[in-house]
TIBA-405456 format. One record per residue (C-alpha): residue in one letter; y, z, x. Coordinates in pm, whole numbers, padded with zeros to 5 digits, always signed. Layout:
BEGIN
aYZX/...
This chain:
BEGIN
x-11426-06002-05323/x-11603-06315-05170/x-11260-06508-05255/x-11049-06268-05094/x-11258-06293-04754/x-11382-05903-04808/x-11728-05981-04659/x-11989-06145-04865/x-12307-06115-05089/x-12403-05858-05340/x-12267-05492-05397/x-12535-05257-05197/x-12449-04926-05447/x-12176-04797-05672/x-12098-04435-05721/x-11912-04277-05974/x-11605-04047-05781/x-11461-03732-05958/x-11061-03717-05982/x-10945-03827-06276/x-11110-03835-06654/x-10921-04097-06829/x-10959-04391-06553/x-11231-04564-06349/x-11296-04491-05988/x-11596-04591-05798/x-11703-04592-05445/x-11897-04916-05321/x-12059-05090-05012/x-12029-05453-04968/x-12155-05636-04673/x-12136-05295-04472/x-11786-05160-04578/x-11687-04931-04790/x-11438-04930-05098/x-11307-04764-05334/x-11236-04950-05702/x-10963-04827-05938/x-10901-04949-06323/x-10843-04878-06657/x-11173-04735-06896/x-11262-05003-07134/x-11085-05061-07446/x-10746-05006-07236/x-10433-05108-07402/x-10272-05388-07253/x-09975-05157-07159/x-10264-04953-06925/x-10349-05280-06782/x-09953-05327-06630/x-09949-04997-06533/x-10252-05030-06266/x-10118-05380-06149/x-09743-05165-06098/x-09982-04917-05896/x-10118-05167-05699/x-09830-05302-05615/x-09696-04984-05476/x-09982-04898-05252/x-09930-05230-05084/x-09549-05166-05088/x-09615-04819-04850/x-09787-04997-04614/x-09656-04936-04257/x-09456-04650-04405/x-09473-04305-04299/x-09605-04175-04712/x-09990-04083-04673/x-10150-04295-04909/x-10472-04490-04976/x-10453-04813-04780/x-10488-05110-05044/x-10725-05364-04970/x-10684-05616-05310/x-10592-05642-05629/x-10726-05822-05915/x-10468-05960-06213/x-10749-06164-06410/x-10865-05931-06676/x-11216-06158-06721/x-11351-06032-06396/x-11446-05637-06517/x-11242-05678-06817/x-10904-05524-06724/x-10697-05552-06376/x-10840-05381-06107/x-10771-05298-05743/x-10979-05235-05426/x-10841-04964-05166/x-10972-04822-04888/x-11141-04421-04904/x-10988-04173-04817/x-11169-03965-04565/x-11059-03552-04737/x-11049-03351-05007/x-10862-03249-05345/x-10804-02849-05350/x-10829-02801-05656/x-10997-02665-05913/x-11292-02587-05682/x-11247-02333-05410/x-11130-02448-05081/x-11324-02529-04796/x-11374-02443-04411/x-11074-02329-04233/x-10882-02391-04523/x-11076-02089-04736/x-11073-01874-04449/x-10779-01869-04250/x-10410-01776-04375/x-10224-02004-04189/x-10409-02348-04263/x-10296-02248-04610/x-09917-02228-04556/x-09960-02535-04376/x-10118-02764-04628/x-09812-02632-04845/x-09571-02734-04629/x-09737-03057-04569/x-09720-03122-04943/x-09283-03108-04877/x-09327-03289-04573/x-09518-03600-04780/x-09210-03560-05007/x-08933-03621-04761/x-09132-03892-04610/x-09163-04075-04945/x-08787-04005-05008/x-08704-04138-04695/x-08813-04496-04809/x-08591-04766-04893/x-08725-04915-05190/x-08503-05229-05116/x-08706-05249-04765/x-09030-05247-04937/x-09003-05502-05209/x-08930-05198-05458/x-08592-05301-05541/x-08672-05354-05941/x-08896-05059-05942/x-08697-04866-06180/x-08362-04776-06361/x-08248-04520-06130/x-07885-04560-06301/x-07863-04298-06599/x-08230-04127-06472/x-08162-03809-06526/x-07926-03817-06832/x-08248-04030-07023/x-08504-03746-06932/x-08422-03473-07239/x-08407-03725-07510/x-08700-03884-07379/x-08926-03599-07377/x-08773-03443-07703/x-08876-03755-07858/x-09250-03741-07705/x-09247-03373-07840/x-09165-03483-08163/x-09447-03758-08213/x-09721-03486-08138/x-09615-03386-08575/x-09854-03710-08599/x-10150-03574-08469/x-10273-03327-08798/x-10302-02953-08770/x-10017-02955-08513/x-09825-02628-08601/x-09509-02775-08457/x-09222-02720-08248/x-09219-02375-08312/x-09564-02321-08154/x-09315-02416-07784/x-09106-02110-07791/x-08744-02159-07593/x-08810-02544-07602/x-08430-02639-07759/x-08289-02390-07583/x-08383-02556-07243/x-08299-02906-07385/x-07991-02788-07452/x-07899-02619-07151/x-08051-02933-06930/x-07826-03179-07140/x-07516-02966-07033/x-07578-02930-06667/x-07658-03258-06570/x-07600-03263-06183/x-07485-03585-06018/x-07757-03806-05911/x-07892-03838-05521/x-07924-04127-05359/x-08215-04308-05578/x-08538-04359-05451/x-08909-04369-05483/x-09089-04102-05743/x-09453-03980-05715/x-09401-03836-06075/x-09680-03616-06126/x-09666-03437-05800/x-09909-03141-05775/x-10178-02989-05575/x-10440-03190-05806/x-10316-03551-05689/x-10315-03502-05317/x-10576-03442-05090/x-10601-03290-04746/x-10766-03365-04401/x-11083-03211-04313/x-10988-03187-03916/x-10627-03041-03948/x-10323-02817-04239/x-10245-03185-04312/x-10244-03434-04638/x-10448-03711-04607/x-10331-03890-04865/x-10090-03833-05251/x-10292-04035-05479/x-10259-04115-05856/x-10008-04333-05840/x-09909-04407-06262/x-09611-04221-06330/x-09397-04395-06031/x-09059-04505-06016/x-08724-04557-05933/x-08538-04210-05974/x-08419-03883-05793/x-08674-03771-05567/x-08542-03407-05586/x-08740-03388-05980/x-09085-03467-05740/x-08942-03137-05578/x-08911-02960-05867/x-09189-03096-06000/x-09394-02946-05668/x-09203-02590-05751/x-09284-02593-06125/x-09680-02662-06078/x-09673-02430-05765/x-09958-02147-05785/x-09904-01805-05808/x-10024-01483-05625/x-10357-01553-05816/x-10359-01893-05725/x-10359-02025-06127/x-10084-02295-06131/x-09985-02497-06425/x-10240-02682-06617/x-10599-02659-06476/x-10456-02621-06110/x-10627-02336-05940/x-10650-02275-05567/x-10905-02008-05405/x-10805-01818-05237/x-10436-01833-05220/x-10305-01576-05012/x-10120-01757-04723/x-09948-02042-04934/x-09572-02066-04907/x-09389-01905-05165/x-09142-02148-05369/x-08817-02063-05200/x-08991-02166-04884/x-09118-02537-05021/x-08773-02553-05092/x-08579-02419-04810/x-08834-02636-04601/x-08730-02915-04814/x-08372-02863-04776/x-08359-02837-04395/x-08509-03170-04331/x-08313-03402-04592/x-07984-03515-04654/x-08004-03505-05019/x-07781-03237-05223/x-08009-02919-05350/x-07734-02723-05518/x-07868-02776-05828/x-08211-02759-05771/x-08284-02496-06004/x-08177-02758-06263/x-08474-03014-06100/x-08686-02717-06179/x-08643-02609-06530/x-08619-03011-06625/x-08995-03010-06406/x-09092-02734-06622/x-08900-02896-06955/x-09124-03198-06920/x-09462-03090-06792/x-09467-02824-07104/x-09401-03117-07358/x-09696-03288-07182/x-09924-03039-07209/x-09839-02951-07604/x-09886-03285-07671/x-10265-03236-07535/x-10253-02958-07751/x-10126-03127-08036/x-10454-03384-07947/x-10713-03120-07942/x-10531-03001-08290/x-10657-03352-08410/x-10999-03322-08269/x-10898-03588-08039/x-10929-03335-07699/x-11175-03047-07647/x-11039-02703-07852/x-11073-02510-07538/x-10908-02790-07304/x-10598-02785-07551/x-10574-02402-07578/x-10548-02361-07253/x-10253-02641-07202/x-10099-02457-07473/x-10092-02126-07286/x-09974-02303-07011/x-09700-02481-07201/x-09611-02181-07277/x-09549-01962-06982/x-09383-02308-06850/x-09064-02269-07076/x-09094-01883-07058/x-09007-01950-06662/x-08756-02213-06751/x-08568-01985-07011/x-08565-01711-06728/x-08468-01955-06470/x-08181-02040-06710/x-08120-01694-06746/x-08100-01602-06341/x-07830-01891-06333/x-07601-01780-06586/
């Protein structure tokens, strides 16, 4: 920090932030400013270490753009300082909605609500809207073939959870070859590529205190070059229901007052120039995916390699993910 000019002299504190459970994230004061640090957990493959350093590098690409995101400040290549890359960015003055219940105006009036949902769409056209050729992003990705890789990708990653022991299988993710196939054969033709959150959900955004508004998508890993409309069907997929229970360990209280699905998307598809015809096929490939990823958590806690009750309840969710897909499939037809 001295070398990069951030102020000077010893750290005042460090405190441990919530918000994720397999990285690091602290907040710390340093000659009377504040920061926020971001790396790997000790004992982090190498391939870890690239993937913060391609995080970093994003944050700084989005500067001056119109994407909420936390501002970064530095970032550190030389694995000998904290042993493994790290970068510095700036806090982000809100809050993550979920899973504990929402706050002021947010948990009490109706209307906040639907707007924080639609300002979850709005952050979504904005980071569309970027040119990833303007920002330095150019080799970001291999947006060419995206789509068409995503199905054998993820039937592969299904298939490496046999390795973990007392896996029951494939048959334990009912429907899950009948989606593949189905994906496979409708294949829309891609948008115009551009940037990908990749994990887009309630749990890696958070929201202004003073106003219906995002502060800030965070959690950065999974980004790329690719079709922005899977982020949108990625939204739609993880989107809670009337109980406010959304896929995963997403849960939003109360919940009454969010916009339904068709409405992310209709919101979605009055504001872009992008091609939504198929975008019940972003959907069920959203819901494809994000069930593989949570069996294979399953498939972990099988192994005694994730908590029982953690992996039982990805299961379940896993679950009623390709139940929706198969019935999405289903409506279609």
């Amino acid at each position: 920090m001295d070398a990069q000019g951030l102020g000077s002299g010893a750290i005042d504190s460090v405190t441990p932030l919530t918000g994720g459970t397999q990285n690091v994230l602290l907040r710390l004061f340093g000659d009377g400013a504040e920061y926020v640090l971001r790396c790997p957990p000790p004992g982090a493959k190498p391939e870890i270490h690239a993937t913060f350093l391609r995080e970093a590098r994003l944050l700084g690409a989005l500067a001056g753009t119109a994407v909420p995101h936390p501002r970064l400040i530095a970032a550190c290549r030389d694995a000998s300082v904290l042993g493994a890359p790290f970068y510095l960015m700036a806090p982000v003055d809100g809050f993550t909605a979920t899973p504990t219940p929402l706050r002021g105006l947010y948990a009490t009036d109706p209307t906040w609500r639907h707007a924080m949902g639609l300002s979850m769409v709005d952050a979504l056209l904005r980071l569309g809207e970027v040119a990833p050729d303007a920002v330095g992003l150019a080799d970001f990705g291999r947006p060419e073939g995206f789509l068409e890789r995503q199905v054998p990708r993820w039937l592969k990653h299904l298939e490496r959870c046999a390795e973990q022991p007392g896996w029951p299988g494939p048959q334990a993710l009912p429907g899950v070859r009948e989606v593949a196939d189905w994906l496979e054969a409708h294949v829309p033709a891609a948008n115009v590529p551009g940037l990908m959150h990749g994990d887009y959900h309630f749990g890696n955004v958070m929201f202004r205190h003073d106003r219906p508004a995002l502060a800030a998508i965070i959690d950065w890993e999974l980004a790329t070059l690719g079709d922005p409309l899977l982020d949108l069907g990625w939204l739609v997929a993880t989107w809670p229901d009337r109980d406010g229970r959304g896929a995963g360990t997403i849960r939003i209280a109360p919940a009454d007052g969010l916009p339904s699905t068709a409405e992310l998307i209709e919101h979605y598809r009055q504001r872009t120039a992008r091609d939504l015809s198929a975008i019940d096929w972003y959907v069920a490939m959203a819901r494809f995916k994000l069930g593989i990823m949570l069996e294979a958590s399953h498939a972990r806690s099988c192994a005694g390699k994730a908590p029982a009750e953690t992996g039982a309840q990805h299961h379940a969710s896993a679950v009623r993910l390709l139940e929706a897909a198969i019935a999405g499939i289903e409506v279609r037809a």
